[in-house]
C-alpha positions as CSV (number, residue, x, y, z in Angstrom):
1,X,83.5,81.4,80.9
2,X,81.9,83.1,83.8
3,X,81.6,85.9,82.4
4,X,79.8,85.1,79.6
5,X,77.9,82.2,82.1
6,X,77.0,85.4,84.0
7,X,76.0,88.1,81.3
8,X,73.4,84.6,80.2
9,X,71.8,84.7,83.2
10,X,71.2,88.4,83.6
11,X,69.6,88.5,79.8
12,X,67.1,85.6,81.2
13,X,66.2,87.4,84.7
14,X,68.0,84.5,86.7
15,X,71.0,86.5,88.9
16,X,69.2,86.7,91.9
17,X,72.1,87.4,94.2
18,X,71.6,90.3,96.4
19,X,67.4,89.8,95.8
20,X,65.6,90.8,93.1
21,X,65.4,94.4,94.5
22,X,68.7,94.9,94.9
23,X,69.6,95.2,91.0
24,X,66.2,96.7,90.3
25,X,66.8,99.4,92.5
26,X,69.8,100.0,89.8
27,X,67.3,100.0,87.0
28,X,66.3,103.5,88.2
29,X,65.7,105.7,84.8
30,X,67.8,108.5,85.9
31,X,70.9,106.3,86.9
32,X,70.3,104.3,83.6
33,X,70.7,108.1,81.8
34,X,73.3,109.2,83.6
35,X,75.5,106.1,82.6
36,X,74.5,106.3,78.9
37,X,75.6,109.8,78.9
38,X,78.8,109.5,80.2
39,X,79.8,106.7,78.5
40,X,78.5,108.4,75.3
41,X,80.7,111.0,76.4
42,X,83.6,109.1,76.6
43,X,83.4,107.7,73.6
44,X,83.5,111.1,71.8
45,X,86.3,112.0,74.1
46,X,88.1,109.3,72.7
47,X,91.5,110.2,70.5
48,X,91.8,108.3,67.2
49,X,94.6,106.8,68.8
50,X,92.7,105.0,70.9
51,X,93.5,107.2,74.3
52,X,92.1,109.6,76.5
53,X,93.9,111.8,78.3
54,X,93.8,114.5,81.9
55,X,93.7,118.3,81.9
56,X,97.1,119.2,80.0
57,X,97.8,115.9,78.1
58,X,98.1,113.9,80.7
59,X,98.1,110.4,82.2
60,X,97.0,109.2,78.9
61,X,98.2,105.3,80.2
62,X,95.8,105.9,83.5
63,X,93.1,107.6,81.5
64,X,92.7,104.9,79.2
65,X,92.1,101.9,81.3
66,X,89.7,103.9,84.1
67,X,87.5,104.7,81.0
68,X,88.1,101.2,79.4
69,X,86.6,100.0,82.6
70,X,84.2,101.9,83.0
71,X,83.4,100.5,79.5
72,X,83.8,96.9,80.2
73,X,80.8,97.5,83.3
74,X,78.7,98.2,80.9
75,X,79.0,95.1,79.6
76,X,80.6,95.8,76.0
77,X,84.4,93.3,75.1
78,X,86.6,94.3,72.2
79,X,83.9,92.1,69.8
80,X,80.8,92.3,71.1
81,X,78.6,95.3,72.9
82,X,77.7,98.9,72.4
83,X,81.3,99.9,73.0
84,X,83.1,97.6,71.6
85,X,84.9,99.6,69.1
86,X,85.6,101.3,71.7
87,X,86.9,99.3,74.1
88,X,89.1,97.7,71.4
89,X,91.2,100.6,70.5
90,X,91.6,101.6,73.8
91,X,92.9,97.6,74.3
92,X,95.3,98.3,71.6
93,X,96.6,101.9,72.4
94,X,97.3,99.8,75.6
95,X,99.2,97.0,73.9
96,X,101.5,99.3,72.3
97,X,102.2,101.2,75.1
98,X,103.7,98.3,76.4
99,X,108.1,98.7,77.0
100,X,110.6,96.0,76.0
101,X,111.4,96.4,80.0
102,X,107.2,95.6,80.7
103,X,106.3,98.8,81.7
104,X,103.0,99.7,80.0
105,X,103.3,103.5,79.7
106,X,106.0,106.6,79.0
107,X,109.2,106.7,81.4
108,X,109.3,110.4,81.2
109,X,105.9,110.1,82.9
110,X,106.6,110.9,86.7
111,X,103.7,108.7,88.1
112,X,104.0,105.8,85.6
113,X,103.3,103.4,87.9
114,X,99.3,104.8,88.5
115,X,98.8,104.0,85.0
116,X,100.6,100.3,84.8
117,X,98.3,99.1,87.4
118,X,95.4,100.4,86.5
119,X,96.5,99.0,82.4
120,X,97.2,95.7,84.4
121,X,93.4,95.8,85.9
122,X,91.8,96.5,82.6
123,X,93.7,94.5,80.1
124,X,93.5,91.7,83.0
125,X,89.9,91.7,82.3
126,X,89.5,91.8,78.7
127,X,91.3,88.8,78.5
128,X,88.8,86.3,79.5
129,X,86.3,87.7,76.6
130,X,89.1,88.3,74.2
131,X,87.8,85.7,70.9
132,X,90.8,87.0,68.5
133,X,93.8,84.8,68.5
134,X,96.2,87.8,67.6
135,X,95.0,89.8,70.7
136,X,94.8,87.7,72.8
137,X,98.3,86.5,72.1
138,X,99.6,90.1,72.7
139,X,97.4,90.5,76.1
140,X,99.2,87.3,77.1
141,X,102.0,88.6,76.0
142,X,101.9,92.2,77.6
143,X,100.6,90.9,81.3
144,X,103.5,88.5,81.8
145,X,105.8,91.2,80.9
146,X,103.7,93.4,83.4
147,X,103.7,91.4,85.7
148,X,107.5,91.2,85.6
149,X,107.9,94.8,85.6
150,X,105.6,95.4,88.7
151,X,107.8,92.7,90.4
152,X,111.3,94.7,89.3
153,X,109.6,98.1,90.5
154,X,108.7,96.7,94.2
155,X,111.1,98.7,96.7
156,X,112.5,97.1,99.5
157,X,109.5,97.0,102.1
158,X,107.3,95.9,99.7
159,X,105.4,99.1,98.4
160,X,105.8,101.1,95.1
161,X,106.2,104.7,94.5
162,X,105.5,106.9,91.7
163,X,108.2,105.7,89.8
164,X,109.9,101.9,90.1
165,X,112.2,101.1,93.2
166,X,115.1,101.6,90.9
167,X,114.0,105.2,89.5
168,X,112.7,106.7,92.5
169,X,114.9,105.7,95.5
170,X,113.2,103.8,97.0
171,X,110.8,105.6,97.9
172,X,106.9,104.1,97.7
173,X,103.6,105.6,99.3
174,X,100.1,104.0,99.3
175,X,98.1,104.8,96.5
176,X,100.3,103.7,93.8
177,X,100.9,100.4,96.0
178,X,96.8,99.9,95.7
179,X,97.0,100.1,91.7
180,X,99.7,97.5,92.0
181,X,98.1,95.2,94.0
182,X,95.0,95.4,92.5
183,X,96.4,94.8,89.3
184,X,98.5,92.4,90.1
185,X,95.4,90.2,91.4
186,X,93.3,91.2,88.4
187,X,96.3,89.6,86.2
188,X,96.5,86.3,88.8
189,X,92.6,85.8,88.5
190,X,92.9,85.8,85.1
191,X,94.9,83.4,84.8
192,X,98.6,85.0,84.4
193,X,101.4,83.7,86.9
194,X,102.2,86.6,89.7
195,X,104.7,85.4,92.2
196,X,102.9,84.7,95.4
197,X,106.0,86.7,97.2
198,X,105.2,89.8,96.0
199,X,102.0,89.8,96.7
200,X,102.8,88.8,100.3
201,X,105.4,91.5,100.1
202,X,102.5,94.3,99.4
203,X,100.0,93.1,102.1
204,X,102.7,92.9,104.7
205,X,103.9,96.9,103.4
206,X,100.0,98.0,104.0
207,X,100.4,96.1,107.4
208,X,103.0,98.2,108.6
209,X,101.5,101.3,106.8
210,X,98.0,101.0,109.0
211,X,98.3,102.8,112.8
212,X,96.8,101.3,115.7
213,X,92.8,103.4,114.6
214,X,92.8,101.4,111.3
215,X,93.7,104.6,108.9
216,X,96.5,103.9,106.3
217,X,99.4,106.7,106.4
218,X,100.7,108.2,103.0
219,X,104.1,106.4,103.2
220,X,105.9,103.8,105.6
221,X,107.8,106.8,106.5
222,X,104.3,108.3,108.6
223,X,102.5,111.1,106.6
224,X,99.5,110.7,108.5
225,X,96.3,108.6,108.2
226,X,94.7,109.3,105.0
227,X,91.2,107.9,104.5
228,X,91.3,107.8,100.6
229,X,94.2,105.4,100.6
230,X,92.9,103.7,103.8
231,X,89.7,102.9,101.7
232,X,91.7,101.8,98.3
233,X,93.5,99.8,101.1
234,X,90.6,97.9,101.8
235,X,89.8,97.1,98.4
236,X,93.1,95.9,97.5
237,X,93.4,93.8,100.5
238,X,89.4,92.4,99.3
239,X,91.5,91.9,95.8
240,X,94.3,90.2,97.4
241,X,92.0,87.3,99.4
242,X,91.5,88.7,102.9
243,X,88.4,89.5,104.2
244,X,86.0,90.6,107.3
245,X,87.5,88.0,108.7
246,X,90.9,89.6,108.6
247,X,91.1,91.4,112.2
248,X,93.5,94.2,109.7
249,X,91.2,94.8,107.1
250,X,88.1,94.7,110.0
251,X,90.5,97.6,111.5
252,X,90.7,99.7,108.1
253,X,87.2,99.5,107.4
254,X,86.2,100.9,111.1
255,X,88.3,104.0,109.9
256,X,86.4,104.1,106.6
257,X,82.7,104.0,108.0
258,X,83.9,106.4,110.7
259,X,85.7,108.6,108.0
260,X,84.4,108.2,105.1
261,X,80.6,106.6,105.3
262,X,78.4,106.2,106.9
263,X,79.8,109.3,108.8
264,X,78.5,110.6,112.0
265,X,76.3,113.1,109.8
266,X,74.9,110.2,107.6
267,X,76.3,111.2,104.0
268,X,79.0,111.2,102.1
269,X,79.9,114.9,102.0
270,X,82.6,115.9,99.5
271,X,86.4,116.0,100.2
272,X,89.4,116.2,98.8
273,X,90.2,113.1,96.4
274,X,86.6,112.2,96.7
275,X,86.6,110.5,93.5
276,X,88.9,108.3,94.2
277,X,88.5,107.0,97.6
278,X,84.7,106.5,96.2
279,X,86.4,104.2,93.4
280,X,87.3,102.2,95.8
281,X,85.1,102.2,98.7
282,X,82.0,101.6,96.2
283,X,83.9,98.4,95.6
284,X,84.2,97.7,99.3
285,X,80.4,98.4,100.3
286,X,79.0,96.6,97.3
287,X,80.3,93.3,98.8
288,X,78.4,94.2,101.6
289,X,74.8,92.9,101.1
290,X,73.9,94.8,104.3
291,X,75.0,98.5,103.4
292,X,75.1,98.4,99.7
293,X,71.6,99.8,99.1
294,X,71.9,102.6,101.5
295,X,75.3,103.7,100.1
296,X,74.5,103.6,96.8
297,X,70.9,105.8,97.3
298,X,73.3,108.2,99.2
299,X,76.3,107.9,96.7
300,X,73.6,108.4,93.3
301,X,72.2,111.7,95.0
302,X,75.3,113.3,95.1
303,X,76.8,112.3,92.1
304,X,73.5,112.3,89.2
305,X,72.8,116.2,89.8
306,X,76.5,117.3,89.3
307,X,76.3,115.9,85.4
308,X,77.2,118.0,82.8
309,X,75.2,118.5,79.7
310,X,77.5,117.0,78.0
311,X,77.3,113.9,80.4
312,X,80.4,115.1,81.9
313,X,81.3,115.2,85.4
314,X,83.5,118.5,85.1
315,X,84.9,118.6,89.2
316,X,88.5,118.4,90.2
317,X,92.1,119.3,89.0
318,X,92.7,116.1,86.5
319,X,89.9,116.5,84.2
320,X,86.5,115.5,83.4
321,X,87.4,112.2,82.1
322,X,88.9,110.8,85.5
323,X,85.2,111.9,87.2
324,X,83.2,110.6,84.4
325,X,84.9,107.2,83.8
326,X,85.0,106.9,88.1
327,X,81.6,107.9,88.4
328,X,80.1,105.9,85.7
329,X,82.0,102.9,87.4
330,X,80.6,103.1,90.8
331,X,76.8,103.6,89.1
332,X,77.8,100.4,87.3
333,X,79.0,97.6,89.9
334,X,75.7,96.5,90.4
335,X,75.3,94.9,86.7
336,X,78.5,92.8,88.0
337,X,80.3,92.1,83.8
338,X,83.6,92.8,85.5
339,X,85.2,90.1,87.5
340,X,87.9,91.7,89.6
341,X,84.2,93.8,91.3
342,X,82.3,90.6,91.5
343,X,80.9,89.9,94.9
């Protein structure tokens, strides 16, 4: 598998794309620390349930799968790895989250959708390392159904909302749309069938979502441009095959670097939703072999002194596990285990 093909080839030396210096420059001792720690941390975090969860109980579903990613960068799969323990009960908190309707997550929860996507992105990319029959049987079994779900939840220009179509009005906005899409993508790469419509469907909504400067409103309804979900945009529309090459996507990303980075003052100065338009925006830039270095010297200085002791990040209103398991993720691309970041 490529994966494994890939993980080979690091162990000998032999990746060489992006240069030598490139991943070397990743190497740095104080990035290397800062990773261990957090993902140290996370695994003490961990319930015996196999979940983590927000300030107040929350977004356990979400919570989960960002810190099972975060996981699966490091290289670790539900049998093999550091983390693997880990990463397995996490996999199967995940699994038995999932509804008889496909939903993987609580119905009571008012933004259910955040965590089916980002359940679909995780469990999406187990799956190609999975070895045990059982599990892998259930993942198979849990993404179709996902899959499915994600489809019935779809409102009726092509975005999600919080909730599905069906619980929420109709109403969708464009963050939750991004974990869909992504997702969805993740699920299709891996081999799971995702209608092609929907995924048409989701471009076009993020289409009609983007104003004539590039930025991507909250809603189809207006909302104004919002440069986190412009920059998710961009990464879901890299998910979903378009490109550079895409005059839309060439459009959105304008708005990011004049936004977001490289800004007029040169750095990325902190925001509101910082850590997550940097989720996604790390992903954009490291596909650029042109800007990744810079961004990620400027990206590391801001985020390696703000560690905890406890190799916490504690910033923001959702908790320290959403910053540490985002966080650890960007300082992670570079060793390029997860598929669905791949260059």
């Amino acid at each position: 598998m490529e994966l494994t093909r890939r993980r080979a080839l690091m162990a000998m030396g032999l990746l060489a794309a992006g240069g030598p210096s490139a991943f070397a420059k990743r190497q740095d001792p104080k990035v290397k620390l800062a990773v261990t720690r957090a993902l140290d941390y996370l695994v003490r975090d961990q319930k015996r349930q196999g979940y983590w969860e927000a300030n107040g109980g929350q977004y356990r579903v979400a919570m989960t799968a960002l810190s099972g990613m975060a996981l699966l960068c490091e290289g670790s799969t539900t049998t093999r790895g550091k983390y693997a323990k880990t990463v397995r009960t996490a996999v199967d908190y995940l699994i038995d989250m999932s509804q008889p309707n496909g939903l993987i997550g609580y119905e009571k929860d008012y933004h259910y959708t955040y965590g089916h996507g980002f359940s679909m992105l995780f469990l999406s990319q187990v799956l190609g390392e999975e070895e045990g029959a059982e599990r892998r049987k259930n993942l198979l079994r849990v993404l179709k159904n996902s899959v499915a779900f994600s489809g019935y939840a779809q409102t009726s220009r092509g975005g999600w909302g919080y909730v599905s179509a069906k619980d929420g009005g109709d109403f969708d906005e464009g963050s939750t749309c991004i974990t869909q899409v992504q997702g969805l993508r993740a699920c299709r790469n891996a081999g799971i069938p995702v209608p092609k419509e929907i995924i048409d469907r989701a471009k076009q909504y993020i289409k009609d979502c983007t104003t004539d400067k590039g930025g991507v409103q909250y809603s189809i309804r207006g909302g104004g441009e919002r440069p986190p979900i412009t920059a998710a945009a961009v990464a879901a529309m890299y998910s979903a095959g378009e490109y550079e090459e895409s005059d839309h996507v060439t459009k959105m990303l304008e708005f990011c670097k004049d936004n977001i980075w490289p800004s007029p003052s040169g750095n990325t100065n902190y925001f509101g939703h910082w850590h997550y338009t940097h989720y996604y925006y790390a992903q954009v830039m490291y596909r650029d072999t042109d800007l990744w270095d810079r961004y990620f010297d400027d990206i590391s200085r801001q985020i390696l002194p703000k560690q905890n002791a406890s190799g916490a990040w504690k910033e923001g209103h959702i908790g320290d596990v959403y910053t540490t398991a985002i966080n650890a993720t960007i300082l992670q691309l570079d060793n390029g285990y997860v598929p669905i970041y791949q260059r």
